[in-house]
ChimeraX commands (.cxc) that place a marker at each C-alpha (Angstrom):
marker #1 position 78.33,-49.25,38.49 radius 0.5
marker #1 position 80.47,-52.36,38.08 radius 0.5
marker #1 position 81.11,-54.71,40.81 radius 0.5
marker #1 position 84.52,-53.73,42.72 radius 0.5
marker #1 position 87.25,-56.61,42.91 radius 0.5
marker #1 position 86.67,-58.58,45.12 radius 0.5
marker #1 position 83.47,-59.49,44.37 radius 0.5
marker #1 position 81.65,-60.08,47.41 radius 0.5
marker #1 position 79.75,-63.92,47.07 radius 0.5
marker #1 position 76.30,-64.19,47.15 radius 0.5
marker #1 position 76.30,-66.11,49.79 radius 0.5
marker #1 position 77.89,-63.93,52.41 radius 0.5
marker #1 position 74.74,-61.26,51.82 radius 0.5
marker #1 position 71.16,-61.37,52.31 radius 0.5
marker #1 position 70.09,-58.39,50.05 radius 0.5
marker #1 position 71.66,-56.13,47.34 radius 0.5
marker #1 position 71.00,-52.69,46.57 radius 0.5
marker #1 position 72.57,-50.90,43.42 radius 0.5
marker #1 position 71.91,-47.25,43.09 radius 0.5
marker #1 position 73.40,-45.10,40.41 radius 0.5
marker #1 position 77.23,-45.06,42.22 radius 0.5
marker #1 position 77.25,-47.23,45.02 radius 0.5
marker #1 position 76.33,-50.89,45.83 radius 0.5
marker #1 position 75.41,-52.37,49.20 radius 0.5
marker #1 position 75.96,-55.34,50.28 radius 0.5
marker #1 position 73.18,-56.40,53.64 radius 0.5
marker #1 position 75.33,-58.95,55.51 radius 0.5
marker #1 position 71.95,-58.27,58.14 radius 0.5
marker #1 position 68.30,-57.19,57.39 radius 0.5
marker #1 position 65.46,-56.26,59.38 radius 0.5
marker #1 position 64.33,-59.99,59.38 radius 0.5
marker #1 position 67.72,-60.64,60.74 radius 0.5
marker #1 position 65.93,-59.57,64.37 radius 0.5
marker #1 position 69.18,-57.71,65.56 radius 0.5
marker #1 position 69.26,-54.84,67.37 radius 0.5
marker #1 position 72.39,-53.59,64.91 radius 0.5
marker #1 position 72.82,-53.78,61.12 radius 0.5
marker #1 position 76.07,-55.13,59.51 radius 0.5
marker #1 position 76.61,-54.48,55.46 radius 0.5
marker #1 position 79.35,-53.66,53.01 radius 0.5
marker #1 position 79.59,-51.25,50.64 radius 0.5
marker #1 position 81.30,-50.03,47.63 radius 0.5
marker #1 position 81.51,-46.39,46.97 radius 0.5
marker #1 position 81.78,-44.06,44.37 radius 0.5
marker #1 position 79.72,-41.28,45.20 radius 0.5
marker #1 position 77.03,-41.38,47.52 radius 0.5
marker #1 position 73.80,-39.08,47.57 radius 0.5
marker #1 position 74.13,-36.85,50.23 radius 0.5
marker #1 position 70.99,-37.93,53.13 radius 0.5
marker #1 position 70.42,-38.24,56.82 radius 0.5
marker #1 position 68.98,-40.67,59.75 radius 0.5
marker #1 position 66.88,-39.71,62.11 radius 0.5
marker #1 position 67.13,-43.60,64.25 radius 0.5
marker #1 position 70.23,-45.08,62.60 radius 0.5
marker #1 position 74.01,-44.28,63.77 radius 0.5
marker #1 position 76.19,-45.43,61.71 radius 0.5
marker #1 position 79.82,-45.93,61.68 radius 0.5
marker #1 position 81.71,-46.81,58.19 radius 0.5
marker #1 position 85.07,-48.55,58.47 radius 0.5
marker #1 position 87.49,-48.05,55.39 radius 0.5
marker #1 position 88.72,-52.02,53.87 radius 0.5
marker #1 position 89.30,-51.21,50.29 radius 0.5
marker #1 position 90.53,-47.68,48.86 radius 0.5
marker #1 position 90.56,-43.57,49.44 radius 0.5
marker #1 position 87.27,-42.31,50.76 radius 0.5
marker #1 position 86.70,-38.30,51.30 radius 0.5
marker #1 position 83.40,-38.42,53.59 radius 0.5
marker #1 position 81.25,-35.31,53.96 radius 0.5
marker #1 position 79.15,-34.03,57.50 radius 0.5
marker #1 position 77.53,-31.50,57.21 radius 0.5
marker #1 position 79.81,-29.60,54.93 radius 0.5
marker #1 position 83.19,-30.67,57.05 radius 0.5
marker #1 position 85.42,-32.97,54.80 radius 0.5
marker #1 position 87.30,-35.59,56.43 radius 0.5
marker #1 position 89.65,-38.12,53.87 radius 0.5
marker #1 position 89.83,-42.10,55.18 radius 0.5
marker #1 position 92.24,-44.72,54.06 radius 0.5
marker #1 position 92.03,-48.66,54.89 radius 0.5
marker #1 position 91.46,-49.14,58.37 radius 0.5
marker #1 position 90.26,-45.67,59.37 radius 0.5
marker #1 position 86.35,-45.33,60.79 radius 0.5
marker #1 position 84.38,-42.82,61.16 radius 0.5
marker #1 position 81.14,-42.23,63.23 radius 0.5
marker #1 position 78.01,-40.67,61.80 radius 0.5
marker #1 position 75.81,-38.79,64.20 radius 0.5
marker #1 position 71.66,-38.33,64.12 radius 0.5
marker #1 position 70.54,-35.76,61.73 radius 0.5
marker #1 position 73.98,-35.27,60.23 radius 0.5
marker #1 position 73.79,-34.64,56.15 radius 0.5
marker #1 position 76.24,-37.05,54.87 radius 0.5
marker #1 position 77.86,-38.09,51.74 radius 0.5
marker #1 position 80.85,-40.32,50.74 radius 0.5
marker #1 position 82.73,-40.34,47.54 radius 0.5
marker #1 position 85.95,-42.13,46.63 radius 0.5
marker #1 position 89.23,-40.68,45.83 radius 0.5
marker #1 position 90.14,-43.08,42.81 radius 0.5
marker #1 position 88.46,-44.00,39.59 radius 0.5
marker #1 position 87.45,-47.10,41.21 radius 0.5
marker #1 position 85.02,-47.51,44.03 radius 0.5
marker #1 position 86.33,-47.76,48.10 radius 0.5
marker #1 position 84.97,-50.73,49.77 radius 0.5
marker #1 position 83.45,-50.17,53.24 radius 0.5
marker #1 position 81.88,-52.05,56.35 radius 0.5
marker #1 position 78.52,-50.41,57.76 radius 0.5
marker #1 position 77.79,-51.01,61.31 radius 0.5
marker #1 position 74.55,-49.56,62.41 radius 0.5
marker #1 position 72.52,-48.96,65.61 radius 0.5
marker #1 position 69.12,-50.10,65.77 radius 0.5
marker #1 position 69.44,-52.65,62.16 radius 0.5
marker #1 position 69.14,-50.21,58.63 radius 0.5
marker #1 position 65.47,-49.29,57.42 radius 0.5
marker #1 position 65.17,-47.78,53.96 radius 0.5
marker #1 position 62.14,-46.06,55.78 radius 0.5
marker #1 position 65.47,-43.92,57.84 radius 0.5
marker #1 position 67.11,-42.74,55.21 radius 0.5
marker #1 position 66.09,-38.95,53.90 radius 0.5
marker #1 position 67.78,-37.41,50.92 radius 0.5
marker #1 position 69.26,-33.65,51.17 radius 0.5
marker #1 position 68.13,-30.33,49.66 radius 0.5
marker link #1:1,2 radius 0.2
marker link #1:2,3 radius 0.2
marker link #1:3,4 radius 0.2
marker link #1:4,5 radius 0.2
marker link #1:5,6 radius 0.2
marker link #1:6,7 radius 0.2
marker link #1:7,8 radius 0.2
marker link #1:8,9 radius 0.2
marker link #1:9,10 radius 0.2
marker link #1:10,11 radius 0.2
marker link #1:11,12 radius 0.2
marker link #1:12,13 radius 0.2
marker link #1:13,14 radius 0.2
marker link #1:14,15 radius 0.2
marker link #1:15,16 radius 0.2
marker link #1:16,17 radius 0.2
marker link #1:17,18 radius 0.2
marker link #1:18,19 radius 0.2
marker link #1:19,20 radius 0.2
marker link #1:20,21 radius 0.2
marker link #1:21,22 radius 0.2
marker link #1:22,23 radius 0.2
marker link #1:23,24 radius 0.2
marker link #1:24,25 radius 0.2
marker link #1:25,26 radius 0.2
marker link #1:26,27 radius 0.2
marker link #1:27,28 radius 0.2
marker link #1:28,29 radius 0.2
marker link #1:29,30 radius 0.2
marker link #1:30,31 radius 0.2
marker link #1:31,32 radius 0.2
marker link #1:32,33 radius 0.2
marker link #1:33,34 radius 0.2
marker link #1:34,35 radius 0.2
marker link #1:35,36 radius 0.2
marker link #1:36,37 radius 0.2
marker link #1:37,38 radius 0.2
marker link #1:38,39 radius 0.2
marker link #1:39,40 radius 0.2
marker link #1:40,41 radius 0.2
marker link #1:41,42 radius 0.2
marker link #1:42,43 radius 0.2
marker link #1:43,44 radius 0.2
marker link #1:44,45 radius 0.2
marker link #1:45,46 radius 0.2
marker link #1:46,47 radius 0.2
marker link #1:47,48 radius 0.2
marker link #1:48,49 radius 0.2
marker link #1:49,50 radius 0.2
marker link #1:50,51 radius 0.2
marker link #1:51,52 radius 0.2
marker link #1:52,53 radius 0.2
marker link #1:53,54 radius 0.2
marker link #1:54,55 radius 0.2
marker link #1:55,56 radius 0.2
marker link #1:56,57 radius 0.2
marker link #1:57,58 radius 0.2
marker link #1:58,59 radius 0.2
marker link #1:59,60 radius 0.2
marker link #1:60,61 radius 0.2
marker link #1:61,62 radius 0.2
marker link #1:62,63 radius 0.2
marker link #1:63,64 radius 0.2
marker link #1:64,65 radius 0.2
marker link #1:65,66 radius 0.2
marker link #1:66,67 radius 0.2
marker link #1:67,68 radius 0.2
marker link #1:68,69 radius 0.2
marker link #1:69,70 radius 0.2
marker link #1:70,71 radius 0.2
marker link #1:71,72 radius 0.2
marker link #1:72,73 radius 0.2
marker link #1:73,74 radius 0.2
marker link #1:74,75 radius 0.2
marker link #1:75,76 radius 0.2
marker link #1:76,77 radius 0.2
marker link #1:77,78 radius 0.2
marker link #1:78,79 radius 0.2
marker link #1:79,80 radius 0.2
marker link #1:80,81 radius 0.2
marker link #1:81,82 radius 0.2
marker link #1:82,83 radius 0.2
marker link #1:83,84 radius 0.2
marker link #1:84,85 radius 0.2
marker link #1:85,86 radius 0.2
marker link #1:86,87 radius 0.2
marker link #1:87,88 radius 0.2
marker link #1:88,89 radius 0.2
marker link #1:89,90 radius 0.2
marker link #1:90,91 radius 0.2
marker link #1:91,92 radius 0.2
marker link #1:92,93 radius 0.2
marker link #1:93,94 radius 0.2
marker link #1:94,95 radius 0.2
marker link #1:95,96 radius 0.2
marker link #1:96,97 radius 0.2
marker link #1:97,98 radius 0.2
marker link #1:98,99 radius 0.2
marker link #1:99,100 radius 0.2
marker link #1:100,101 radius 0.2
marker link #1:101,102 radius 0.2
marker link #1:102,103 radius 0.2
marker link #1:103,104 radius 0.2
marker link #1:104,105 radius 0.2
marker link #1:105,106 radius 0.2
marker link #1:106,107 radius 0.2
marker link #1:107,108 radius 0.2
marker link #1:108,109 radius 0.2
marker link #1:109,110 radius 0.2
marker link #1:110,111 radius 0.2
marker link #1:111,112 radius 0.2
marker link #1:112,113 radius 0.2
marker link #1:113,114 radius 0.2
marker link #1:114,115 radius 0.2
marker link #1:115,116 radius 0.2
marker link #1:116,117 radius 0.2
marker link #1:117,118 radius 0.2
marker link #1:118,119 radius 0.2
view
């Protein structure tokens, strides 16, 4: 996936992580010592997964974005958040041919080791 415009400088993230449709940006990381995780990503389509530790709550900056729980559709423009609860299968996708751009708060900080893919 190509980088959205913006770009986002290197030096206002500690990690990167490009999947297939989506790139996110870790403003924190685990080594960060926080008890909450801060990142930004872009969106295409995401893979639909869960948490079983980590709320998060995405907060629209850049673009359409049609977010999935559980099965219930909900549509987000720029400046509209939503929160995701435990155990909740969600997936994000944008509404354009480019990506949305959105901010990631978690609670406790992201681990990849809390993130479970779908059936």
């Amino acid at each position: 996936m190509e980088e959205l415009e913006p770009t986002i400088d290197q030096s206002l993230y500690q990690n990167r992580k490009t999947r297939a449709a989506e790139i996110v940006y870790e403003v924190t990381t685990q080594q960060s010592g926080l008890p909450f995780g801060v990142a930004i990503a872009d969106i295409q389509q995401s893979e639909a997964h869960f948490h079983k530790v980590t709320l998060e709550t995405y907060t629209v900056v850049q673009g359409d974005l049609e977010v999935s729980l559980d099965g219930e559709r909900d549509v987000l423009h720029p400046g509209d958040t939503i929160k995701i609860p435990l155990g909740v299968v969600h997936s994000a996708r944008s509404l354009d041919e480019t990506p949305a751009r959105i901010t990631v708060t978690t609670i406790p900080e992201y681990s990849p080791e809390d993130r479970y893919l779908a059936e």
